[in-house]
N, C-alpha and C positions, 0 to 999 in steps of 0.2 A: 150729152147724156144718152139720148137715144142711139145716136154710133156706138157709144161705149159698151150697151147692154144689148142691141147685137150684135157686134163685134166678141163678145163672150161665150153670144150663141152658136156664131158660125165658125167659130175655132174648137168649139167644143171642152170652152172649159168649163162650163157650167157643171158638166159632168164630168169633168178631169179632177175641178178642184173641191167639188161642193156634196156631190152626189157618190161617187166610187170610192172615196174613203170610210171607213166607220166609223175613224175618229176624228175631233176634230178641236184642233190650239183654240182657247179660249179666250178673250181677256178677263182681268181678276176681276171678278164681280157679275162679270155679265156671262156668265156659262150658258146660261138658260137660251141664250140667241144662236140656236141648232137652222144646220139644213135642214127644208120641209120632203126631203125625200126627192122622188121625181116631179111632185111638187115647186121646187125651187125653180120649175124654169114658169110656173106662172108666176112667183116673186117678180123676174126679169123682167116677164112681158108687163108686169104690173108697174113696175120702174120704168117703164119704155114709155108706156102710152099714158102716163101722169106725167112723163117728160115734153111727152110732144104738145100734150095740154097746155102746158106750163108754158112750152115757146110758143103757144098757135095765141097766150090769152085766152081761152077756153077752162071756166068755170076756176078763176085762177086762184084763187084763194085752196077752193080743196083741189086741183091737181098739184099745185108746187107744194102742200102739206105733205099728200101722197109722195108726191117725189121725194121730198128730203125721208120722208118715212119708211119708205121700200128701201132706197139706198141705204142709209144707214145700216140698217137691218142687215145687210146685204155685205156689209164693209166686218159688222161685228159675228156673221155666224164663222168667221176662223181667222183669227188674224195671222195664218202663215201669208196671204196675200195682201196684209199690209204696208201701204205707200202715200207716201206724206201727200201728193197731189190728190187721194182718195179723200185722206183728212179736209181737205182744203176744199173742195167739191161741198162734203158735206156740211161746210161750216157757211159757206156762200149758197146752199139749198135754204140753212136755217132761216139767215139772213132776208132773203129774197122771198120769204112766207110773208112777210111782216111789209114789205116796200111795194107800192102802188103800179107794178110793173106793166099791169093791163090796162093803163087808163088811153095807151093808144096805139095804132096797127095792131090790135088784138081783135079776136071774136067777143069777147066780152061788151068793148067798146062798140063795137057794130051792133050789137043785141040793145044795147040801149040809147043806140044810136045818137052817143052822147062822147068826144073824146077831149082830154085835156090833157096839157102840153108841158104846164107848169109844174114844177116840183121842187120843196125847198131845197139848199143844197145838201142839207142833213143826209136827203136820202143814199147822196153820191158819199160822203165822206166816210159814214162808215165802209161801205166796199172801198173807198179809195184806203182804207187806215189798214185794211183787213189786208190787201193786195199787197201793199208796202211793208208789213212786218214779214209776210212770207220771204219777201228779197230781202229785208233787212236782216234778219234770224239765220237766213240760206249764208249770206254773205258774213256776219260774225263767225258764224260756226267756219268759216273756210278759213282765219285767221288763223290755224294751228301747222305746226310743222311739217307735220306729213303733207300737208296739202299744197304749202308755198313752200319749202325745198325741197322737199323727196317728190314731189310734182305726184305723192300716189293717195286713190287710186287710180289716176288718170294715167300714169303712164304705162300697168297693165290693162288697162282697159282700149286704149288707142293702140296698143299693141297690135291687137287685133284687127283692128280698122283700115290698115295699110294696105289693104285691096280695094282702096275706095276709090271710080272714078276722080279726078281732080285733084282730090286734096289729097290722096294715098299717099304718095311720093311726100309729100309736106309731113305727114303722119310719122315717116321713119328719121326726118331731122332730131340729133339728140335731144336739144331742148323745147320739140314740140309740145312733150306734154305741160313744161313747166309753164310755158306761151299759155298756155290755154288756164293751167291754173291761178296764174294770179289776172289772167282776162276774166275769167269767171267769178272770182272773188272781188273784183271790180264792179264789174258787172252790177252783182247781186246788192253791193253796196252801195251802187251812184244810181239806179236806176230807177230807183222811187222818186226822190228828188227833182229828175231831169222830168220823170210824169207829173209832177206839181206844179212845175215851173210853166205855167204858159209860153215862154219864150224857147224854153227846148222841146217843148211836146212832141213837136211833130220829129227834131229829129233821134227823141226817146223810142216812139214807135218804129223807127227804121232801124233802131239797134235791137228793140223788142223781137222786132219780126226775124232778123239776121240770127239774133243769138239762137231762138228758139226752133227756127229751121233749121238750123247748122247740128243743136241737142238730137233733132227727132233724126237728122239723119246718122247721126254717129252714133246713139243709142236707142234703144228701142222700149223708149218711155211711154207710150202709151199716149193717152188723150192730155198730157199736161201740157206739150206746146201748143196746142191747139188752144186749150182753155185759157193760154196765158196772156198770146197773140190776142185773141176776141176781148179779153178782160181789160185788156189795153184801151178800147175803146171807150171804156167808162170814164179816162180823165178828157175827153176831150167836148171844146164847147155845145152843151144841148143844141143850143139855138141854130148854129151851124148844121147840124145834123137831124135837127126838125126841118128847117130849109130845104135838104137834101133830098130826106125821105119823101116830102109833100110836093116836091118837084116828081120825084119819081114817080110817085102815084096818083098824082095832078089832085091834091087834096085844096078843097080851097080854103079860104080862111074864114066863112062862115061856117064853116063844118064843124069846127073845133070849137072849145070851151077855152076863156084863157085863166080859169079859176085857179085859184093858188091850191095845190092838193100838198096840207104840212103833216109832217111826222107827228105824231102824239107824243106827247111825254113819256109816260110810259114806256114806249117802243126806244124811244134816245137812252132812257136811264139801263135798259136791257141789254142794250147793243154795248153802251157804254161799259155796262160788265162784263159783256163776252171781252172787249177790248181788253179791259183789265187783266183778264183772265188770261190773255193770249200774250200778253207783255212780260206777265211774270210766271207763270207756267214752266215757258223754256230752262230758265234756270235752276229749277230742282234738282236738276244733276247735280247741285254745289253741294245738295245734304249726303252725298255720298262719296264716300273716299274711293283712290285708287281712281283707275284711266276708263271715263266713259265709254271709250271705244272697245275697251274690253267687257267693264261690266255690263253695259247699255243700259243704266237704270237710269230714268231716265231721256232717253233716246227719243223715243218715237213721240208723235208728238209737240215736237220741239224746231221742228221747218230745218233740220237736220239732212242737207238732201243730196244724196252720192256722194259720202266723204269716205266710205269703208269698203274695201274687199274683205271679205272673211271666207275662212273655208276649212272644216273642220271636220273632224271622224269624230264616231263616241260608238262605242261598243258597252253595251250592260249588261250587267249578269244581275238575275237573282238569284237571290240565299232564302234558304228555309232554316230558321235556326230549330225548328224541333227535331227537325228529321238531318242536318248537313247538308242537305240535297243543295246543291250550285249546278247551274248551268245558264249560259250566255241566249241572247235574246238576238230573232233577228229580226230585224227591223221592217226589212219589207214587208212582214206578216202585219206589220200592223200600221202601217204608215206608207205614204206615197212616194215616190221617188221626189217630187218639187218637198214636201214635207219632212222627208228625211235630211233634205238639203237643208233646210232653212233650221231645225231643230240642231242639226248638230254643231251650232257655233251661238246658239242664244241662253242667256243661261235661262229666262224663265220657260222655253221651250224644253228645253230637257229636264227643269224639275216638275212640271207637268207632265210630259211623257212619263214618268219613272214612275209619278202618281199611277199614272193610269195602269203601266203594267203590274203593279204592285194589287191594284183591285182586279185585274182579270187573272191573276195567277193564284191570287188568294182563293177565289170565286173557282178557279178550275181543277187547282189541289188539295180543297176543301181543306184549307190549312187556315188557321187562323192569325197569321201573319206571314210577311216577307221582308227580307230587306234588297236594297236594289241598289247597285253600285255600276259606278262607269268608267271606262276605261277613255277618257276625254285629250281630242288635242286641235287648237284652234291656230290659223296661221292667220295674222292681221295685215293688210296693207304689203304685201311683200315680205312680208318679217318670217322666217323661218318658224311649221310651228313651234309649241310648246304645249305643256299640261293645261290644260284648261279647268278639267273639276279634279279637286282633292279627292283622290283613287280611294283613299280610306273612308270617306264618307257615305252612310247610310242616306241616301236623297230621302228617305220618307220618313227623316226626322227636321226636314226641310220643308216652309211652303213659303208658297209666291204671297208676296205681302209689300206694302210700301219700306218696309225695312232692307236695312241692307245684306247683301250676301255673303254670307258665313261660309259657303262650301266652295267657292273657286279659290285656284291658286293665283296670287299676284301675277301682273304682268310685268315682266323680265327689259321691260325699256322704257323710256318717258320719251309723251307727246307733249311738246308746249304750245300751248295756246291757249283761246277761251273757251 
């Protein structure tokens, strides 16, 4: 967490994605979580150093609060930089408020000069249940067509990658991407299991570490191989790795406490509903018709993780019905280039957008309405495009709601799977 926030700082996105825009994609309900201005970059530094807290065991109760609280915060002021290992982060911050993390090699510990070793296993099973649907949900969702015959989007994607030391040349065999598609669909589905199984642990971790190395160099996913790799460590025996540590730091064994530190009840029946929550959540997609991949209701969320290329134009005009007045909108005036990207292939990105130009054009022709139409076309996984929003549709008799979408046009092929 603290690479990750500054690594934001020192690429300058902080200010690429949070700060230089005016506007900024919502999610439904939570509009109210805006960038603080130039402000936003002490949000980061406040997310940094309630990280380092958190790992030092330092006041750990309110820095891992603070942490999961800045982040969050952090993840919902736009969701055009929404990504499922973000979700996942925030949900393992929430977690880890609640679980006894400093009671040893912490500053905490040393202040009270008191550490204990023990811990039911409750505290490990949630994290192990929470880490295991992520691969479980990752790997369902790869059951669909596109993904195990059309090998896409992986075979546009390693397309590109065929100037890779070593493995490049591997990259241009015709069925490398398909290789790699049903290995990752394996993967994501055998690999919780093999981290359960005390008898494959260790050699779960050596595929852990393989597969996620191999991700980070052929895609440039950010801190999730990293988080996933380390996260690995949670299935493996405490005692083993109390041994380890107290070898390294020559801890003796009167030092420590061997008290049992149990989860509360309370805390079990919580967690137990996030679990719930996370198990059946995914499937919402089923309340809505037509091909996920097109509509994405659904989607995010859902541990859904690089199944889609998408890539889409949308050109909007507005109308002024009192006066006939039409003319087409351009976009870069009001949106960034990464946001114009990500807006013109989602449908609740562009019926928000439309929202928005429809209040600034009102506000700037002192007219008391507009209507706002788009000229939309989305191409899926290699698919040729197509019409994406019904050209004839007024978007601002449209809003973003848990209901289904009325304004796109059907997509022109079917994906089978779950």
């Amino acid at each position: 967490m603290v690479w990750g926030m500054l690594r934001f700082w020192y690429y300058g996105w902080i200010e690429r994605l949070y700060i230089e825009p005016d506007f900024h994609f919502s999610y439904w309900g939570l509009a109210w979580a805006k960038p603080w201005g130039d402000y936003t970059y002490l949000l980061f530094l406040i997310c940094a150093l309630s990280s380092l807290g958190m790992a030092l065991g330092l006041w750990y109760r309110f820095t891992s609060s603070l942490s999961f609280l800045s982040f969050t915060y952090i993840e919902l002021m736009d969701k055009t930089s929404y990504l499922n290992h973000y979700y996942f982060v925030a949900i393992l911050l929430f977690l880890m408020i609640f679980l006894p993390a400093a009671q040893a090699f912490s500053l905490d510990a040393w202040r009270r000069k008191k550490e204990n070793y023990r811990v039911e296993r409750w505290h490990y099973f949630f994290l192990w249940a929470m880490i295991s649907l992520l691969y479980w949900y990752a790997g369902l969702a790869k059951l669909n067509s596109d993904w195990l015959l059309e090998a896409q989007p992986l075979k546009i994607w390693l397309a590109g990658r065929t100037g890779l030391p070593l493995i490049g040349p591997f990259l241009e065999w015709p069925y490398a991407a398909h290789v790699f598609s049903w290995a990752g669909a394996a993967y994501d589905l055998c690999i919780p299991f093999l981290l359960w199984h005390p008898r494959s642990r260790y050699w779960a971790l050596i595929l852990v570490v393989g597969f996620h190395v191999l991700t980070r160099i052929l895609f440039p996913i950010g801190i999730f191989p990293y988080a996933m790799i380390f996260a690995a460590m949670l299935f493996f025996n405490g005692n083993k790795l109390e041994a380890f540590f107290k070898g390294l730091f020559r801890i003796k064994e009167k030092d420590s406490a061997r008290g049992l530190v149990r989860l509360p009840s309370g805390t079990k029946v919580l967690f137990g509903l996030i679990l719930i929550w996370q198990l059946l959540w995914p499937w919402r997609y089923q309340a809505y018709p037509g091909e996920l991949f097109w509509h994405e209701q659904g989607f995010r969320f859902s541990w859904r993780v690089m199944l889609m290329e998408k890539a889409g134009y949308a050109q909007f005009e507005v109308r002024v019905p009192s006066s006939g007045l039409r003319f087409k909108v351009q976009n870069h005036e009001f949106l960034s280039p990464f946001q114009e990207k990500q807006m013109s292939f989602q449908p609740d990105f562009i019926l928000e957008y439309a929202h928005h130009l429809a209040a600034h054009y009102v506000k700037e022709l002192k007219v008391s309405e507009v209507e706002v139409y788009v000229d939309s076309y989305v191409a899926l996984n290699g698919r040729p495009s197509q019409v994406f929003v019904r050209p004839d549709v007024n978007l601002i008799e449209h809003h973003n709601s848990f209901q289904a979408y009325q304004f796109l046009m059907p997509f022109n092929d079917t994906i089978r799977g779950i």
